[in-house]
N, C-alpha and C positions, 0 to 999 in steps of 0.2 A: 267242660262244666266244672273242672277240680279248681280253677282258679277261679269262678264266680261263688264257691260254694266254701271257700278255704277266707275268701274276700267277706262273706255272707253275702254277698250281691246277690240279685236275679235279674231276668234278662226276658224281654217279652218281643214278639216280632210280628213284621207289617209285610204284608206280602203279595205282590200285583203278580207278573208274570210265570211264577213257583208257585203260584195253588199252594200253598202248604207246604214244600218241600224242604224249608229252610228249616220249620218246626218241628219235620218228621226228624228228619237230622240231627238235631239238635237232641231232642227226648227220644233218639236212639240210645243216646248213656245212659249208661247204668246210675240211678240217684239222679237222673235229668229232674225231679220234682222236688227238689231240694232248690234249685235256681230260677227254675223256667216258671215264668207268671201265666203266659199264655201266648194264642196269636188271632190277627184278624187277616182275613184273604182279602184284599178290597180290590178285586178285579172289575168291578166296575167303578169309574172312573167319580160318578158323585162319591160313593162310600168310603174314596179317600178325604174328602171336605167331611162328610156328617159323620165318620168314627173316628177320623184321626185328626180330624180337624187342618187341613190341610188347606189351603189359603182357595175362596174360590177365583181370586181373580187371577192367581199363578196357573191353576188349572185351567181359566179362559184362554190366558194369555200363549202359554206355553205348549199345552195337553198335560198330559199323566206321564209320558218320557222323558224327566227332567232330572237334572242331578238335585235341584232346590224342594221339589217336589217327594224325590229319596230322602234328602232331609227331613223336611216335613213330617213325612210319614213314619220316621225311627225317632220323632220327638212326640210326637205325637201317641205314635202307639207305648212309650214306653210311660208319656203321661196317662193314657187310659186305665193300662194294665199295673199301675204301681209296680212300675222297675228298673231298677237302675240305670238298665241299659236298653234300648231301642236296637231294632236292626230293620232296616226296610229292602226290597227288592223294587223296581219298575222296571220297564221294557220291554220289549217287544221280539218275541220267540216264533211269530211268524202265525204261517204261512205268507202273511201280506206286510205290509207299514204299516202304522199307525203313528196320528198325529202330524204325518212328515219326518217321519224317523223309518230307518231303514229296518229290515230285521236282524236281528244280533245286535241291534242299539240299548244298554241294557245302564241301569245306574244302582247301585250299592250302595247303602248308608248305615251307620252306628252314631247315634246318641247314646251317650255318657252323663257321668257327674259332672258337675259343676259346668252344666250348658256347652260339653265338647261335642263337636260333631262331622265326624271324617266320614268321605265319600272316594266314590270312586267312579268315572266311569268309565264301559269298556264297548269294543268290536267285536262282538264272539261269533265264530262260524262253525256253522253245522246245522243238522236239523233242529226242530221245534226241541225234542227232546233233548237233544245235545246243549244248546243253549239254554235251557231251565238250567240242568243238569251243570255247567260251568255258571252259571251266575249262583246256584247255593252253594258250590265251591269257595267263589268271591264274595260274597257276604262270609260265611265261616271263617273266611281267612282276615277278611276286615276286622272283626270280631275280634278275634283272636290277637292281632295284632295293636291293636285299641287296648283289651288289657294288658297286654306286655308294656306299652309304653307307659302306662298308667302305674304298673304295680309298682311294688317298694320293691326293695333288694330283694325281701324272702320268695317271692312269687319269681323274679326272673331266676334265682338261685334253681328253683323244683319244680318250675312248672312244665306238667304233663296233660296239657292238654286244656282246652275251656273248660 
């Protein structure tokens, strides 16, 4: 948060398969209220179209386990929440599949300035827990990596941390 907060950035997040876990995380820091706008849980699958606005014909077409769908949702939430940066989760931590996606099928996004927007997707194995647990990893690190590439000298010079 020292480089969103050093930036004045804030940073708000979108969150399907982590319940929340991404934003607990995050406003684990100390001065996390100095950055963080907020988050939305949209684990069910409309509440990514009506809060984040999230396309509903990509959600016909595709389901809610999509890398375009992660986008969506970290441009989306970060237009809700007036903040500079988005982060979204989707995917599938199990017990079953969904949509036609296996479980540990999981996709990562960060929305940025000037309309940038990196994703990720990944294969995570383990249990239900285990896989929430590495994809807030992987959004944090997406995150994190997003401002590094973004900042100017002085942030890659010091920086300690989101």
């Amino acid at each position: 948060m020292a480089l969103l907060e050093r930036r004045g950035q804030t940073v708000a997040v979108a969150e399907s398969l982590t319940g929340g876990l991404v934003a607990a995380e995050l406003t684990a820091v100390d001065g996390a209220s100095r950055s963080f706008r907020g988050s939305v849980t949209a684990y069910a699958t409309a509440l990514k179209q009506e809060l984040l606005g999230v396309d509903a014909a990509l959600l016909a077409e595709r389901g809610a386990v999509d890398a375009e769908v992660a986008r969506q949702m970290a441009r989306g939430v970060a237009g809700a929440l007036g903040a500079d940066w988005g982060v979204a989760t989707t995917g599938v931590a199990g017990p079953t599949s969904q949509d036609g996606q296996p479980v540990g099928t999981v996709h990562v996004a960060v929305a940025g300035p000037a309309e940038r927007v990196a994703s990720a997707a990944l294969r995570l194995a383990g249990d239900r827990s285990g896989i929430r647990i590495q994809a807030v990893e992987a959004a944090v690190k997406l995150l994190f990596s997003e401002l590094i590439a973004t900042a100017g000298a002085q942030d890659t010079e010091q920086h300690s941390g989101i």
